[in-house]
N, C-alpha and C positions, 0 to 999 in steps of 0.2 A: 318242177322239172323244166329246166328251161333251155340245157344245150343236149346231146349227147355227154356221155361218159369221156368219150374221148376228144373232145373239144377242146385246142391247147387253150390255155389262161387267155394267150396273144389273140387269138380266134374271138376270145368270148369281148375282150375288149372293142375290138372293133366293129363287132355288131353290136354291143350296146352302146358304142358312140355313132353308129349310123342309125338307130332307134331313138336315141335322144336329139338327133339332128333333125332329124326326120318331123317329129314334133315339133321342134324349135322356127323351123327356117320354114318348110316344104318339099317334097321332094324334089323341085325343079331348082330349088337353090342350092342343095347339098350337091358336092362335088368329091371326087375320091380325095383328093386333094385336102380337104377339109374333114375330110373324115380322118387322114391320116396324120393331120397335124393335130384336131382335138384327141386325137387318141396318143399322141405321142409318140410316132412311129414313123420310118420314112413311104413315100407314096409306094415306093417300090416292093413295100412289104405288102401293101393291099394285097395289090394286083399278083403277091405271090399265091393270095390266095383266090382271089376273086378277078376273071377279067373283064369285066366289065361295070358300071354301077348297077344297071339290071340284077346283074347276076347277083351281087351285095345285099341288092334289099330282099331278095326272092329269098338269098338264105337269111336274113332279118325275117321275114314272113312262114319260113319252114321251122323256124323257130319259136317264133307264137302257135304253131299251127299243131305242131310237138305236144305245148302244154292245153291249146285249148282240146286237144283231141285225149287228152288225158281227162282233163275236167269233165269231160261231155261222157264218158264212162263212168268216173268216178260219181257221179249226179243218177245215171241210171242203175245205178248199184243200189244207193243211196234209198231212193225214190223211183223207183218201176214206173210211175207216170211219165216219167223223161223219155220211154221209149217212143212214146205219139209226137208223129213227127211235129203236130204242131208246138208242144209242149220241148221240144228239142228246140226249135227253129228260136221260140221266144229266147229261149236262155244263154244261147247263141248270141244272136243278137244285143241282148243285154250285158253278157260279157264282152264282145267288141267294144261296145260303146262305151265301157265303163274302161278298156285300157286304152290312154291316148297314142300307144302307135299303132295296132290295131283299128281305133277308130280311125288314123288319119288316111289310111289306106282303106280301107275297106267301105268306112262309110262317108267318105270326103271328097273322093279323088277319083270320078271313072276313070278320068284318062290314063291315070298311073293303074288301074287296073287292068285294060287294056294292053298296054305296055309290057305287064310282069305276066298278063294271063297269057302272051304272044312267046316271053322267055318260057316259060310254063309249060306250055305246049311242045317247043323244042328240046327241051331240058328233062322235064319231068312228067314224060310221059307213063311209066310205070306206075308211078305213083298216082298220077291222077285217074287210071284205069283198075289199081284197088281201092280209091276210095268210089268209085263208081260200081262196081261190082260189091261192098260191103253196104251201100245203099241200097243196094235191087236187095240183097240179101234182108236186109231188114227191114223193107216192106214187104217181102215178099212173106216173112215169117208172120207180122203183122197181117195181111189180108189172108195167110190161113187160119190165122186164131179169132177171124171176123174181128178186128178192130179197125179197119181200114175198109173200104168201100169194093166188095166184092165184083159191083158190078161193070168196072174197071179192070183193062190189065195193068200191068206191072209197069209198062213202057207210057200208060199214060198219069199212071199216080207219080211216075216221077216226074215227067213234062209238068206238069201241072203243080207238084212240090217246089224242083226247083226254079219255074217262071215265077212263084208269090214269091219266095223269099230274094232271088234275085230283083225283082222288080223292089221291094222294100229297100233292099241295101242298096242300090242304084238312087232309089230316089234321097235318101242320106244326103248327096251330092251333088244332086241334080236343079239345073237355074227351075226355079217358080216350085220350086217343094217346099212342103210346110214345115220352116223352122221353127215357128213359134206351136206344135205340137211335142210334148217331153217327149222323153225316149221311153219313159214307161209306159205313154199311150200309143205310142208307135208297136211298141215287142207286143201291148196288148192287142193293137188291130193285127198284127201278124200271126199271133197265134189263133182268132179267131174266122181268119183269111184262112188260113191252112185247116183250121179245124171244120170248117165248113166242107171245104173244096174237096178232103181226101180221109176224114174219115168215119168212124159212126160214130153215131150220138151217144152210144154207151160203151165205151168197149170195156169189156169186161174186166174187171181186178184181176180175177185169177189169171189168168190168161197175160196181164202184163207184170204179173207178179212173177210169173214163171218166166217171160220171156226175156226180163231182164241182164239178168245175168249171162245169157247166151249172146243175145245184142250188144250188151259190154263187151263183153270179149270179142267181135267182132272187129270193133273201133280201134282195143287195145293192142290190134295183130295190124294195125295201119303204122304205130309206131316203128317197127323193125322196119316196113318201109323208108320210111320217113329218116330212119337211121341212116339206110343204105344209101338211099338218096345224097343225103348228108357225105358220106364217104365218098362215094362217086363223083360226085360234082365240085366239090370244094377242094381244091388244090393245095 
């Protein structure tokens, strides 16, 4: 699943030549310019759809964000254990890092995150205010089913969720972090970061075997968002 249904062909070109540039070069060397000559196109088409290069990669990144918010349901369908958010957060992780534009943004580049989290903010506020409200939701149904740390509320299991994983993916990119640790000891200290910090030692099978399916479908209702977003913003 990689654009919307309605994504013209022209559209999907040019985000996958600003995705493979992206990779290629770095974000500070890619230029509309050059996005518009590897793709074969004149500059003036970008920009019919995109005005800005911010706004370009944001929709390059609402476009990984599409399938990875796919994947990340289709795993807890899968496997019910996917619901714990550490057990989330590792797998996460592991798929960024395993796609090179994804990784190049995410775990390579504060400042370009800063940058796109600043268009983000302006841009896509609805969307970032359901994937906030489907989080509260699904810890919220996790610390009724006790698998999550009761004696916390809701506002602090997520402070505390997302400072580990943000601090993880921060340090991806960050001068004096430890690149000579793999990424599979990395997702392992982060899930055992998370699994510590926010939830219990046993949570129960039944309990996330049932909740499964309801937590998917939580994620899954982020997509129409994410559509809409798509139609909204992209010109």
């Amino acid at each position: 699943m990689a654009a919307p249904e309605f994504a013209s062909s022209r559209m999907e070109r040019v985000l996958d030549t600003a995705a493979e540039l992206l990779v290629r070069w770095g974000y500070q060397r890619v230029t509309i310019d050059e996005v518009a000559r590897h793709a074969g196109i004149g500059k003036g088409t970008v920009y019919l759809h995109f005005r800005t290069k911010e706004a370009l990669f944001l929709t390059v990144l609402l476009r990984a964000n599409r399938r990875v918010v796919t994947a990340m349901a289709d795993r807890m369908e899968a496997e019910p254990a996917h619901v714990l958010p550490a057990r989330q957060l590792r797998s996460l992780y592991l798929e960024l890092a395993a796609d090179p534009m994804s990784r190049a943004l995410y775990l390579a580049d504060a400042e370009v995150l800063g940058r796109l989290a600043h268009e983000a903010g302006e841009t896509l506020g609805g969307l970032v205010a359901a994937r906030a409200q489907v989080l509260t939701e699904h810890l919220r149904l996790l610390r009724d089913a006790g698998c999550v740390r009761t004696d916390l509320d809701i506002d602090a299991l997520l402070y505390m969720f997302g400072a580990i994983g943000a601090g993880f993916f921060f340090m991806g990119g960050a001068p004096g972090s430890r690149p000579d640790l793999d990424v599979d000891t990395r997702a392992d200290l982060l899930e055992q970061a998370v699994a510590s910090a926010v939830q219990m030692p046993d949570p129960p099978t039944a309990e996330l075997e049932r909740l499964a399916p309801v937590i998917a479908e939580l994620y899954r209702s982020l997509i129409e968002h994410i559509d809409n977003e798509w139609r909204r913003r992209v010109r």
